[in-house]
Predicted model as a PDB file, atoms N, CA, C, CB and O in Angstrom, pLDDT in the B-factor column:
MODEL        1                                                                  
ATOM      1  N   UNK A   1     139.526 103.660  98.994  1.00 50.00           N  
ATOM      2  CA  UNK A   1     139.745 104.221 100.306  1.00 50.00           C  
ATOM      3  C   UNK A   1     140.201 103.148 101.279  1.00 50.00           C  
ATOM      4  CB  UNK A   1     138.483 104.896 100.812  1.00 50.00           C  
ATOM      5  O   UNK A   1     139.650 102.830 102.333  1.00 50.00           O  
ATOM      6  N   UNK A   2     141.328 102.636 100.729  1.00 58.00           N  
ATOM      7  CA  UNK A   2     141.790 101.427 101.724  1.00 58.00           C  
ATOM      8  C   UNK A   2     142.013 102.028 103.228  1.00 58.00           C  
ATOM      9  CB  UNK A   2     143.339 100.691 101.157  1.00 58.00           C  
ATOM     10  O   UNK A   2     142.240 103.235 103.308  1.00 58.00           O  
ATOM     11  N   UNK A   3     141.964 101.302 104.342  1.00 63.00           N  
ATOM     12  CA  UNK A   3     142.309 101.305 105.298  1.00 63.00           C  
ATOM     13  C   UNK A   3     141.507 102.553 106.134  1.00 63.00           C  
ATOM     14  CB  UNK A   3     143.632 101.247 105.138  1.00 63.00           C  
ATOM     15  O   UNK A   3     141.945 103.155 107.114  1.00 63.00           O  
ATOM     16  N   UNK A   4     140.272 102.748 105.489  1.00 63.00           N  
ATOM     17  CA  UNK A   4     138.822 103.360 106.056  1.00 63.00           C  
ATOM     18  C   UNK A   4     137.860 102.533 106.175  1.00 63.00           C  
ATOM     19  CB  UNK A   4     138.204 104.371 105.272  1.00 63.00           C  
ATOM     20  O   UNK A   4     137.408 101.657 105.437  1.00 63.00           O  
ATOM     21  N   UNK A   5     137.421 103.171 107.877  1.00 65.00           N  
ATOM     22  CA  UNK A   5     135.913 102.199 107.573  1.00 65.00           C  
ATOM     23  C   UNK A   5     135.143 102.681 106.737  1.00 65.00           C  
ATOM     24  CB  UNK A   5     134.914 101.984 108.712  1.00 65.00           C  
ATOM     25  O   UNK A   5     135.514 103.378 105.793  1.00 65.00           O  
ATOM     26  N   UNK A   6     133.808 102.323 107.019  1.00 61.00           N  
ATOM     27  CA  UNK A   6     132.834 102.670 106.264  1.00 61.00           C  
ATOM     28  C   UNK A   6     131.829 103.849 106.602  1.00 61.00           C  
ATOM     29  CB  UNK A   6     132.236 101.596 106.119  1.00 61.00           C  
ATOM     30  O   UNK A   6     131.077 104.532 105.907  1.00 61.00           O  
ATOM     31  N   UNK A   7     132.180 103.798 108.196  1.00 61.00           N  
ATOM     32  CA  UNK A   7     131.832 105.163 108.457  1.00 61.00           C  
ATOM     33  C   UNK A   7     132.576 106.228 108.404  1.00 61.00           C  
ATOM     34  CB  UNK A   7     131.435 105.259 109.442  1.00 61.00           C  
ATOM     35  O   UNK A   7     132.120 107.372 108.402  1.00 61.00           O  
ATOM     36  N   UNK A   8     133.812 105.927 108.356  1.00 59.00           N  
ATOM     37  CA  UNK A   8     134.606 107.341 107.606  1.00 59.00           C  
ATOM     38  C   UNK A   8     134.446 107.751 106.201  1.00 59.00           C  
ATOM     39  CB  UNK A   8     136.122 107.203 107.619  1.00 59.00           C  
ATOM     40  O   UNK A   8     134.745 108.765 105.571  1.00 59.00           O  
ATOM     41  N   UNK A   9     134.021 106.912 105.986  1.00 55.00           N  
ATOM     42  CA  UNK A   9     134.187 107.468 104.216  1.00 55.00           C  
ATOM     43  C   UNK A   9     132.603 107.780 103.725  1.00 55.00           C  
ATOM     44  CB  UNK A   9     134.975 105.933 102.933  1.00 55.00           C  
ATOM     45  O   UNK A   9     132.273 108.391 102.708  1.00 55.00           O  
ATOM     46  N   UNK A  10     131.614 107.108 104.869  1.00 55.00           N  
ATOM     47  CA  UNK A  10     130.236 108.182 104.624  1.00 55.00           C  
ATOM     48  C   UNK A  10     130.177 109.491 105.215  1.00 55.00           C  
ATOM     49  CB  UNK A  10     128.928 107.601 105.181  1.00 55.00           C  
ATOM     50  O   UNK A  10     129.520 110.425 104.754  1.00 55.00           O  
ATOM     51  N   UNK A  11     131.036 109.534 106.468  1.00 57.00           N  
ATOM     52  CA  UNK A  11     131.062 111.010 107.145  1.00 57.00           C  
ATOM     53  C   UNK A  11     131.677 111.691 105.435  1.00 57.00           C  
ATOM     54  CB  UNK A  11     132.483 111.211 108.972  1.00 57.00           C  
ATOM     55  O   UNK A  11     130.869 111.780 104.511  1.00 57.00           O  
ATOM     56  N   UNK A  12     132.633 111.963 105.316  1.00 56.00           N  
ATOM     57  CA  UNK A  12     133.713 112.629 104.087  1.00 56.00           C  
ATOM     58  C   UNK A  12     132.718 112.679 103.008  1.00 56.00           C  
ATOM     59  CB  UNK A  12     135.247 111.590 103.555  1.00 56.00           C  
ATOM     60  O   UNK A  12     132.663 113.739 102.384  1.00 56.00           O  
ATOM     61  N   UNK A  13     131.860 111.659 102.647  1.00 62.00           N  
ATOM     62  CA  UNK A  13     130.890 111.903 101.677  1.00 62.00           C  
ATOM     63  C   UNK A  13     130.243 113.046 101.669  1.00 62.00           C  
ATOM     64  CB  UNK A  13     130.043 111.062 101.684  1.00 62.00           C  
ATOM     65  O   UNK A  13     130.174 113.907 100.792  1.00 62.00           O  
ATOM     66  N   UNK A  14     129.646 112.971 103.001  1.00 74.00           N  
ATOM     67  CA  UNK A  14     128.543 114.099 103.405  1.00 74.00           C  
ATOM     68  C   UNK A  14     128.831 115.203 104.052  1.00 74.00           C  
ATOM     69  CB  UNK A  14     127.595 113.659 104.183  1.00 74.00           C  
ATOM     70  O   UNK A  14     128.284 115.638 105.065  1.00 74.00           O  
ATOM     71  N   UNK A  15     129.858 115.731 103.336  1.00 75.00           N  
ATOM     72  CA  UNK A  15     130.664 116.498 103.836  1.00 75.00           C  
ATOM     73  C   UNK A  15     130.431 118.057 102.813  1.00 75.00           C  
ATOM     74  CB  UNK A  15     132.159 115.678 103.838  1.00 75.00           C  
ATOM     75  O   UNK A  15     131.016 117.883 101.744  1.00 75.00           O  
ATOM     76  N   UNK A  16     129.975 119.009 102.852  1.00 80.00           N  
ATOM     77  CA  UNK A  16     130.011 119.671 101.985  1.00 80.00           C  
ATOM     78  C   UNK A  16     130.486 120.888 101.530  1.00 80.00           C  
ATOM     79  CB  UNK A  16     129.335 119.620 101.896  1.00 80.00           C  
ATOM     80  O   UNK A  16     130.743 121.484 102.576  1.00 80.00           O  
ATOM     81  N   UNK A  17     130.795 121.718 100.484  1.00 81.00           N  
ATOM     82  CA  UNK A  17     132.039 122.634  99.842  1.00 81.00           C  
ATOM     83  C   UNK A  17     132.849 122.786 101.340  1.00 81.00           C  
ATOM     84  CB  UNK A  17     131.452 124.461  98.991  1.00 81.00           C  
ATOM     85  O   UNK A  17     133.790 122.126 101.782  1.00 81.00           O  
ATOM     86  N   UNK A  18     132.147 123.849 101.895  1.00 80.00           N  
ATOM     87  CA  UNK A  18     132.684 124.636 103.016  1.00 80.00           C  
ATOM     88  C   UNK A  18     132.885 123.576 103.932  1.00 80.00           C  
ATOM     89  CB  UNK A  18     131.767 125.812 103.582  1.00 80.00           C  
ATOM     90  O   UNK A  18     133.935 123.729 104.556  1.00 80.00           O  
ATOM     91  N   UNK A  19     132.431 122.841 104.150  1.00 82.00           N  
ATOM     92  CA  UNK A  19     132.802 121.417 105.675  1.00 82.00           C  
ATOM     93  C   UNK A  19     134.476 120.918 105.068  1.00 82.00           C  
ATOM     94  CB  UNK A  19     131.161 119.260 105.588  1.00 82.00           C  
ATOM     95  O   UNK A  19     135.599 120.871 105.570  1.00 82.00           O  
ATOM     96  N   UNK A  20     134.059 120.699 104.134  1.00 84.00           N  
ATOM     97  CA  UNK A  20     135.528 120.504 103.367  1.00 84.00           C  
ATOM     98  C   UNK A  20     136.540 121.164 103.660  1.00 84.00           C  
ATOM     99  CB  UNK A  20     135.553 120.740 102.093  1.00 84.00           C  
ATOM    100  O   UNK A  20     137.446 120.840 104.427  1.00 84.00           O  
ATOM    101  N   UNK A  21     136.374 122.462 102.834  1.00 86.00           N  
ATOM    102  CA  UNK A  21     137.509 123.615 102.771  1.00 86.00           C  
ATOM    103  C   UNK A  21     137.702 123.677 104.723  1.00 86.00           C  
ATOM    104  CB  UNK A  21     136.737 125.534 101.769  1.00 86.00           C  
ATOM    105  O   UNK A  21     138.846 123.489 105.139  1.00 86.00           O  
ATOM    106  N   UNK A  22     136.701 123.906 105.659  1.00 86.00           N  
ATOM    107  CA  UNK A  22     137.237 124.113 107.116  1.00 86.00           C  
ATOM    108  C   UNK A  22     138.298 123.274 107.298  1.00 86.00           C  
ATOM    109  CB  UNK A  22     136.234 123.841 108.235  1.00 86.00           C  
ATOM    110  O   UNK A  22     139.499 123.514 107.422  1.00 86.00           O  
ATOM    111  N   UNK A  23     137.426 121.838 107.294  1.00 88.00           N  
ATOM    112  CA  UNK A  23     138.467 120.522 107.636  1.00 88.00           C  
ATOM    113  C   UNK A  23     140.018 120.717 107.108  1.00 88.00           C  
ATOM    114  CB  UNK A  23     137.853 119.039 106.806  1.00 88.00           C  
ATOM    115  O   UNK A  23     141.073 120.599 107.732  1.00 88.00           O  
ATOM    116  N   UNK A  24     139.760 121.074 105.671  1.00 89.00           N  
ATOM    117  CA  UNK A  24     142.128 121.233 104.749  1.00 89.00           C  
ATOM    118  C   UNK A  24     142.291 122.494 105.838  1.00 89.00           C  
ATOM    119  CB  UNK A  24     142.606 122.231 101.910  1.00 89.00           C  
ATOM    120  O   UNK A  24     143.467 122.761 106.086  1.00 89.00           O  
ATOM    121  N   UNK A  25     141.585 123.070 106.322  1.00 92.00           N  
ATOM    122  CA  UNK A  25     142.302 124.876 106.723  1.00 92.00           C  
ATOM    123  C   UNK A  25     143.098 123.994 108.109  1.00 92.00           C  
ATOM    124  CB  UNK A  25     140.613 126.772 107.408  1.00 92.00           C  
ATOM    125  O   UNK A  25     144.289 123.956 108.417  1.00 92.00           O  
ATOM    126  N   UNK A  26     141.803 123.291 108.801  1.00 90.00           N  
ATOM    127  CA  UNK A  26     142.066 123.318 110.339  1.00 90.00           C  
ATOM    128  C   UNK A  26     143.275 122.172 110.534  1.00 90.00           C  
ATOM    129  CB  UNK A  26     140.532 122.901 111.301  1.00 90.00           C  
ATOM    130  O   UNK A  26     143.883 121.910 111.572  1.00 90.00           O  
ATOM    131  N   UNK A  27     143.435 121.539 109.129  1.00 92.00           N  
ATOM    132  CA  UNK A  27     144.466 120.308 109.346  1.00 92.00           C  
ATOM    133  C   UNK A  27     146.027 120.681 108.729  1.00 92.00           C  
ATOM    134  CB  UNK A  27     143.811 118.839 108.459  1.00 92.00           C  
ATOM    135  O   UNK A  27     146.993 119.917 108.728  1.00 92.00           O  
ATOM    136  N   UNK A  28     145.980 122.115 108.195  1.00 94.00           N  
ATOM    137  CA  UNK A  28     147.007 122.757 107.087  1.00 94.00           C  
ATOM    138  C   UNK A  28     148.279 123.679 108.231  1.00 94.00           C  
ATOM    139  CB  UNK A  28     145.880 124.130 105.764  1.00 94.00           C  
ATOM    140  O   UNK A  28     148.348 124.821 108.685  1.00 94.00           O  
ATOM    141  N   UNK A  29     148.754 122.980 108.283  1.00 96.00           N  
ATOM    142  CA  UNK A  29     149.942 123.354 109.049  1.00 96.00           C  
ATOM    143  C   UNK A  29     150.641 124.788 109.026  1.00 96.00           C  
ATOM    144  CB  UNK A  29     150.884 122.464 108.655  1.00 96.00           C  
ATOM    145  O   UNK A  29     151.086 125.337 110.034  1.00 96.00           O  
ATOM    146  N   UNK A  30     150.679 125.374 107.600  1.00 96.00           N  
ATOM    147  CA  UNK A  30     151.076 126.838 107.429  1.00 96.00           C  
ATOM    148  C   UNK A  30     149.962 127.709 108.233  1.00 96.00           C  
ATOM    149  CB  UNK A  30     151.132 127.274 105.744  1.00 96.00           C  
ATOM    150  O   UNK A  30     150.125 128.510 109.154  1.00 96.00           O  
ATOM    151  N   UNK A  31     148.426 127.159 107.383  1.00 94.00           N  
ATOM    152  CA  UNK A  31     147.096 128.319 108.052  1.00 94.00           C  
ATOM    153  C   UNK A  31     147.267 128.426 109.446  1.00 94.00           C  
ATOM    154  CB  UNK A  31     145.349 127.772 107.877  1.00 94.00           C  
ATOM    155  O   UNK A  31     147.180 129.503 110.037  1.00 94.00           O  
ATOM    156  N   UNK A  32     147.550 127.161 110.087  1.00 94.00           N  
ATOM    157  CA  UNK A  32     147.423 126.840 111.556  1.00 94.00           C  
ATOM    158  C   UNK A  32     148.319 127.769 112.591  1.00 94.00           C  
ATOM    159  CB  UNK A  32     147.856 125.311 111.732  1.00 94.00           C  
ATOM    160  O   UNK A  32     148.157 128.273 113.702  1.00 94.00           O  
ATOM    161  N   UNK A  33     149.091 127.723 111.844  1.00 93.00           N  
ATOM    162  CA  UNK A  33     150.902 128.483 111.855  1.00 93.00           C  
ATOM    163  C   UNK A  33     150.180 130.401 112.013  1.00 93.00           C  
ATOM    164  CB  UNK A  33     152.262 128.050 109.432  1.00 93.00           C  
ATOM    165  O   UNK A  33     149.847 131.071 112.990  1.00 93.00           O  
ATOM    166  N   UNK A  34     150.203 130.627 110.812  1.00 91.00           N  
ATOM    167  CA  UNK A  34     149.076 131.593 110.610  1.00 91.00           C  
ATOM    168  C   UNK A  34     148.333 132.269 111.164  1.00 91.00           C  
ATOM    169  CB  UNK A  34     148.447 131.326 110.222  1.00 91.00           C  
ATOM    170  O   UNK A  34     148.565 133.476 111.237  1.00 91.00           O  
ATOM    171  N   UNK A  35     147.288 131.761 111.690  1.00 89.00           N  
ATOM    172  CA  UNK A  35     146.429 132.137 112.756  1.00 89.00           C  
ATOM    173  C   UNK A  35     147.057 132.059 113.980  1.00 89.00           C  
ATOM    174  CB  UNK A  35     145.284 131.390 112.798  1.00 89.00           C  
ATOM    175  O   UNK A  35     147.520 133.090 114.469  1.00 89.00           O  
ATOM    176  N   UNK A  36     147.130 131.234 114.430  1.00 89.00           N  
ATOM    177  CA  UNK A  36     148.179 131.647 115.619  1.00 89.00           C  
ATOM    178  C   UNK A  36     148.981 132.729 115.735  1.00 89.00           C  
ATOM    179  CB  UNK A  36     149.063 130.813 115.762  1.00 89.00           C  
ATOM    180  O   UNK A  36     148.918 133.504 116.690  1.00 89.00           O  
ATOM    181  N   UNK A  37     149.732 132.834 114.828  1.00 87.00           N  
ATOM    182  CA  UNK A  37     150.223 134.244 114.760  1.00 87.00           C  
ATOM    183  C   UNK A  37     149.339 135.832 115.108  1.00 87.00           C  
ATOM    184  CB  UNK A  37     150.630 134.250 113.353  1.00 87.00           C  
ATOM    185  O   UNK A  37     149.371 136.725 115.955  1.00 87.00           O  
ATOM    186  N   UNK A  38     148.700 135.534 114.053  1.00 86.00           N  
ATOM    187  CA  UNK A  38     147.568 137.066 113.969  1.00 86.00           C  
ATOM    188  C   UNK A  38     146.691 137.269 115.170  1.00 86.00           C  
ATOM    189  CB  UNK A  38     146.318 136.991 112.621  1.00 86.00           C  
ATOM    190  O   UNK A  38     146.369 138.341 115.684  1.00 86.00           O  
ATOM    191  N   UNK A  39     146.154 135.282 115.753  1.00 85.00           N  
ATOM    192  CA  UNK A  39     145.086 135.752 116.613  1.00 85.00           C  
ATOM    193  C   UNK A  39     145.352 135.878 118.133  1.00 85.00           C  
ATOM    194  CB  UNK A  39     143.982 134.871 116.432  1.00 85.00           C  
ATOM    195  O   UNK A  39     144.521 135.820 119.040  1.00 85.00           O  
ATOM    196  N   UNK A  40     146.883 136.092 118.229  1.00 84.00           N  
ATOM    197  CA  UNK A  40     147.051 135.865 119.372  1.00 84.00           C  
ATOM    198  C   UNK A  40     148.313 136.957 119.585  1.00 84.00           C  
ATOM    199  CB  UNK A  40     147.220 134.326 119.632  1.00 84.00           C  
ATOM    200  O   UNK A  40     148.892 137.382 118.586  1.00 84.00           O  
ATOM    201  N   UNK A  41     148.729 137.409 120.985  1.00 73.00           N  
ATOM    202  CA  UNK A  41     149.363 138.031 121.290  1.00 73.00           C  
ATOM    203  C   UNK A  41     149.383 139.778 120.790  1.00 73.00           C  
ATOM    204  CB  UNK A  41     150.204 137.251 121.095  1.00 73.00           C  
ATOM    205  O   UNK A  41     148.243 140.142 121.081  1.00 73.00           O  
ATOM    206  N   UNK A  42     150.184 141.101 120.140  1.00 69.00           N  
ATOM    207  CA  UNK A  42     149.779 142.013 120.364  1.00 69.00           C  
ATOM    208  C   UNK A  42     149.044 142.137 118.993  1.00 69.00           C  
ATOM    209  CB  UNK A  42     150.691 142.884 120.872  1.00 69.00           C  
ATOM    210  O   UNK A  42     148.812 143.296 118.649  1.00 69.00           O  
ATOM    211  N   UNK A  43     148.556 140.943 117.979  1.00 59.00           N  
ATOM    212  CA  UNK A  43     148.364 140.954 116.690  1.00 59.00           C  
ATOM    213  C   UNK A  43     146.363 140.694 116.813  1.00 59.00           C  
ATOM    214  CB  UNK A  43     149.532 139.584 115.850  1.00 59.00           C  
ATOM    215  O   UNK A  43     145.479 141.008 116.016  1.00 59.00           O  
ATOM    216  N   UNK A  44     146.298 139.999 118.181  1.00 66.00           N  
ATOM    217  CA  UNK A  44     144.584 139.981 118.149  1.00 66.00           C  
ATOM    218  C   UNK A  44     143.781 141.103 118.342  1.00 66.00           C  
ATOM    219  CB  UNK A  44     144.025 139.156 119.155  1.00 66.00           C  
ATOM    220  O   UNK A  44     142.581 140.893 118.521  1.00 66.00           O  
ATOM    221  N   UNK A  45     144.189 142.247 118.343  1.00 66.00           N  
ATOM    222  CA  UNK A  45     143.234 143.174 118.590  1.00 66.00           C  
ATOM    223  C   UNK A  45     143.572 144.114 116.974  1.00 66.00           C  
ATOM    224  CB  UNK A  45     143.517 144.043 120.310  1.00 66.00           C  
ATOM    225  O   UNK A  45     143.112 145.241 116.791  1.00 66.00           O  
ATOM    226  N   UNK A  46     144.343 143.464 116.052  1.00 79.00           N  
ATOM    227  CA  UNK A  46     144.728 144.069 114.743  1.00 79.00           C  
ATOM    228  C   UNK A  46     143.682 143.744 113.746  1.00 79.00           C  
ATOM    229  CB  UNK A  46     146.111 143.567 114.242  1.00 79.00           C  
ATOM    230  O   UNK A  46     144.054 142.949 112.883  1.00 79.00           O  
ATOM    231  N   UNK A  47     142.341 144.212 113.648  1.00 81.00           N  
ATOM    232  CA  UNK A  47     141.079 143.453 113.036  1.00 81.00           C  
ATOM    233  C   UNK A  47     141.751 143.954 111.478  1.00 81.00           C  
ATOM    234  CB  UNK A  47     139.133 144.137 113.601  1.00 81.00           C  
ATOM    235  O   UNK A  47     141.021 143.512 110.591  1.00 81.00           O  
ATOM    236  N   UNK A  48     142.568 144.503 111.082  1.00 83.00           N  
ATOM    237  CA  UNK A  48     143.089 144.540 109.696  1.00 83.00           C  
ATOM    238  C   UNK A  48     143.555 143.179 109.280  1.00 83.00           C  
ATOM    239  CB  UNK A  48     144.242 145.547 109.556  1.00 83.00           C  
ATOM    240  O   UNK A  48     142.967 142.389 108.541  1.00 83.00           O  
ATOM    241  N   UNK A  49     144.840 143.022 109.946  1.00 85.00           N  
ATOM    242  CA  UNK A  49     145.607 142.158 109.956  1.00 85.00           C  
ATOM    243  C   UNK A  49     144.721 140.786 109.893  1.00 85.00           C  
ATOM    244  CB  UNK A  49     146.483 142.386 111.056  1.00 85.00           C  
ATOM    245  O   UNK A  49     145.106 139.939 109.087  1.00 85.00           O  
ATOM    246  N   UNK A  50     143.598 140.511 110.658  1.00 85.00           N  
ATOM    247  CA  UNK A  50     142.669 139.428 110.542  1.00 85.00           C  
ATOM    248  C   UNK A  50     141.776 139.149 109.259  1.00 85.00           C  
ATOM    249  CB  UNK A  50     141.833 139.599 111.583  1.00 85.00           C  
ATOM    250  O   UNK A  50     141.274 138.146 108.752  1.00 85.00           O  
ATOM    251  N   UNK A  51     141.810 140.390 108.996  1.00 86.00           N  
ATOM    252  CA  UNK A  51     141.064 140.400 107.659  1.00 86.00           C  
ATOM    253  C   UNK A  51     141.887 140.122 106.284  1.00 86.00           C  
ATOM    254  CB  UNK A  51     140.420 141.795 107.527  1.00 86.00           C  
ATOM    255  O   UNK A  51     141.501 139.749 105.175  1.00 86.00           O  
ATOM    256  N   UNK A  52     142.924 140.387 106.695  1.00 88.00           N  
ATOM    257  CA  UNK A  52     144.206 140.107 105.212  1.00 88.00           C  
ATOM    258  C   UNK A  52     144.289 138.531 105.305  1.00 88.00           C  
ATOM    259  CB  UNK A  52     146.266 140.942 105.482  1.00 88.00           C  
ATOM    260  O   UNK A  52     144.257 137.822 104.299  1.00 88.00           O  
ATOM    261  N   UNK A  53     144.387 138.093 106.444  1.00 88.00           N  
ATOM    262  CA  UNK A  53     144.935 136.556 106.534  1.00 88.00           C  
ATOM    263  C   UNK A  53     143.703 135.819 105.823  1.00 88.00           C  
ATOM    264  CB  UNK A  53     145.238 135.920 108.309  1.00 88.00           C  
ATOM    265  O   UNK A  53     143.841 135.049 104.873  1.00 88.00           O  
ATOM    266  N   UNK A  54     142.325 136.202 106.487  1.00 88.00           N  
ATOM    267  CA  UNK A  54     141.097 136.110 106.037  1.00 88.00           C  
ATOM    268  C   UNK A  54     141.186 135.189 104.449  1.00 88.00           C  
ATOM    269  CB  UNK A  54     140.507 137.715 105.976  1.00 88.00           C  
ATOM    270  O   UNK A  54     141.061 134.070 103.951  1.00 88.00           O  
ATOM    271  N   UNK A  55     141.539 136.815 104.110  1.00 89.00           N  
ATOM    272  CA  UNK A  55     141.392 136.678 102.133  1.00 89.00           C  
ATOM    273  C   UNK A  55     142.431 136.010 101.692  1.00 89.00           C  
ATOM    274  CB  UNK A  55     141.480 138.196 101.108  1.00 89.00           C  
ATOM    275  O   UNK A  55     142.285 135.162 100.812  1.00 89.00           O  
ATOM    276  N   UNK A  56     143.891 136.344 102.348  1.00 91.00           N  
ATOM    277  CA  UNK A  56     144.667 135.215 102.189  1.00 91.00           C  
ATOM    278  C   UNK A  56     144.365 133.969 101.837  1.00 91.00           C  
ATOM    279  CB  UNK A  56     145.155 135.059 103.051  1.00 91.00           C  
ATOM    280  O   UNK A  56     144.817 133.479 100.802  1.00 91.00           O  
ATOM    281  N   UNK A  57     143.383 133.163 102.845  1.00 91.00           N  
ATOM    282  CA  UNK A  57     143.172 131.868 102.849  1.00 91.00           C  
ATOM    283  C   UNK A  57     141.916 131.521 101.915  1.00 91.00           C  
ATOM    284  CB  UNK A  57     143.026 131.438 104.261  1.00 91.00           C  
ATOM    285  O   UNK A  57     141.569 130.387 101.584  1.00 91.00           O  
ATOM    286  N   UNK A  58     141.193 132.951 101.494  1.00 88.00           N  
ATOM    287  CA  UNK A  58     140.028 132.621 100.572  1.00 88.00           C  
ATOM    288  C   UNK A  58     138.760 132.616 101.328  1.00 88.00           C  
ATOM    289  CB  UNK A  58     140.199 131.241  99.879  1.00 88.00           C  
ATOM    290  O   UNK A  58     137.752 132.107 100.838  1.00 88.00           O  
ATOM    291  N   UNK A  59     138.762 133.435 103.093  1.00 85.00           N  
ATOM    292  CA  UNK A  59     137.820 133.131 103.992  1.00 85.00           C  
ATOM    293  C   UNK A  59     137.203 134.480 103.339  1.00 85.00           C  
ATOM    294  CB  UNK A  59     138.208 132.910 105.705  1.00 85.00           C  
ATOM    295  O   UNK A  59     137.854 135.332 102.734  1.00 85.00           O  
ATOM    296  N   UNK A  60     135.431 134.494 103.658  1.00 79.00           N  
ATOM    297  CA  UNK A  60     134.643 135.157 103.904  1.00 79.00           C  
ATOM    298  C   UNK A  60     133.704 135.192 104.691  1.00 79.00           C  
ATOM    299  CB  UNK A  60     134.405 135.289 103.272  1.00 79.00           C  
ATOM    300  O   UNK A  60     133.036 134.161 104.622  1.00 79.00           O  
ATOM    301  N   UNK A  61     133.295 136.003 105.506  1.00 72.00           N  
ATOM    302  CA  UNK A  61     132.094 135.992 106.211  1.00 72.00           C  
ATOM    303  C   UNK A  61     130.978 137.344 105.780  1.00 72.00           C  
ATOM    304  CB  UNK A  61     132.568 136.016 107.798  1.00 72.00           C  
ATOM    305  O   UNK A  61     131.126 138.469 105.303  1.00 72.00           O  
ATOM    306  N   UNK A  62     129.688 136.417 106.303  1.00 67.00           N  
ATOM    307  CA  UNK A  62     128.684 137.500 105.619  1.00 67.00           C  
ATOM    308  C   UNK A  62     128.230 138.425 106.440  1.00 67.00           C  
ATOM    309  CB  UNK A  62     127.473 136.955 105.041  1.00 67.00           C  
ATOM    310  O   UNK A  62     128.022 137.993 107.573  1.00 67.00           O  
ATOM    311  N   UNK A  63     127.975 139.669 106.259  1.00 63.00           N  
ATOM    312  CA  UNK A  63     128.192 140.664 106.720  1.00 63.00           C  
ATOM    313  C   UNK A  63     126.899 140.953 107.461  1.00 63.00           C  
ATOM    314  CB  UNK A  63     128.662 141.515 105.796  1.00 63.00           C  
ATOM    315  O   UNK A  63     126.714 141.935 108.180  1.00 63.00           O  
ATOM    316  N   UNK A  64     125.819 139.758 107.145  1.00 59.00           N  
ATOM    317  CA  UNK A  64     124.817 139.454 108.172  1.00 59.00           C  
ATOM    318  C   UNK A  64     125.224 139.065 109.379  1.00 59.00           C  
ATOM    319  CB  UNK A  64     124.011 138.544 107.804  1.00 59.00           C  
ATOM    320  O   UNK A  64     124.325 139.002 110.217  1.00 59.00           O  
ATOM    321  N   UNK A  65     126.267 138.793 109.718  1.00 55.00           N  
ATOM    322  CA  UNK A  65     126.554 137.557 110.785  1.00 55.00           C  
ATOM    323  C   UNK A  65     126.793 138.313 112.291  1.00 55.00           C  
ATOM    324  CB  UNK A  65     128.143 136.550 110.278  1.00 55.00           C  
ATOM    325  O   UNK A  65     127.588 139.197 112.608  1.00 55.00           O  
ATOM    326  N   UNK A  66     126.144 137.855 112.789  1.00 59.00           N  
ATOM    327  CA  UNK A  66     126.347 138.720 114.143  1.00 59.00           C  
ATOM    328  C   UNK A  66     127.189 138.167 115.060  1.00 59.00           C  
ATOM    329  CB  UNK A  66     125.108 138.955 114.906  1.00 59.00           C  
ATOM    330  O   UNK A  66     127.682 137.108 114.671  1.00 59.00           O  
ATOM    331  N   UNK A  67     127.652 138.671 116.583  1.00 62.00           N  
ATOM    332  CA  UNK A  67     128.283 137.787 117.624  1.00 62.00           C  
ATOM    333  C   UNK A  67     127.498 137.392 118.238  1.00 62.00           C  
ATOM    334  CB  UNK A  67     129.141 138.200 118.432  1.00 62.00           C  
ATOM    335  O   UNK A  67     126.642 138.102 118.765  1.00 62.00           O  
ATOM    336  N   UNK A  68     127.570 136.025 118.357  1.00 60.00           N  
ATOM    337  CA  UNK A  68     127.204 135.283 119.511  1.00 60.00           C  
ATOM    338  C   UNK A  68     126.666 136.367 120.736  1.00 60.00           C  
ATOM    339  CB  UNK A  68     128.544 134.375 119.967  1.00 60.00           C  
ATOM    340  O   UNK A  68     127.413 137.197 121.254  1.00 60.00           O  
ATOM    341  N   UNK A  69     125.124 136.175 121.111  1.00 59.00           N  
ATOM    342  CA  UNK A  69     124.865 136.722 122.131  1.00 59.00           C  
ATOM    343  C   UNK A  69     123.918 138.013 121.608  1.00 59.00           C  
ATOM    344  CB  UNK A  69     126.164 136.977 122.886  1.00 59.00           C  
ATOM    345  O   UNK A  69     123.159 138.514 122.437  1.00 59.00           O  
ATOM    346  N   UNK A  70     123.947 138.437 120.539  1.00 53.00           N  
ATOM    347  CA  UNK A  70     123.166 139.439 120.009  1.00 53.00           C  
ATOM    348  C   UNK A  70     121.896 138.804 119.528  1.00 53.00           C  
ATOM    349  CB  UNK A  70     123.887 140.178 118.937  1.00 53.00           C  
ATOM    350  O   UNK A  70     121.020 139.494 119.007  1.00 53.00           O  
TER     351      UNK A  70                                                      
ENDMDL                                                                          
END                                                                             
């Protein structure tokens, strides 16, 4: 890991499945591309359309999960 400190490369260590997979999504230029698209303009209120991109990318959420505030 040339040209890392040493605290970068213990953060990345301790990094785990899903911390991972967020980090490639949020740094992946197509997904980024992507979402922007769906979550914004007359496409954010299309909760289909959010859900295709979703599985697209391999996202799931558990169906426990509530909004913020409940």
């Amino acid at each position: 890991m040339a040209g890392k400190t040493k605290t970068e490369q213990t953060v990345r260590m301790k990094l785990d499945f899903p911390d991972f997979a967020q980090e490639f999504l949020r740094r992946n230029p197509v997904y980024r591309a992507h979402y922007h698209k769906v979550m914004s303009g007359k496409h954010a209120r299309a909760q289909q359309e959010q859900e295709d991109m979703a599985r697209r990318w391999g996202l799931s959420f558990s169906v426990f999960a509530l909004p913020s505030g409940n």
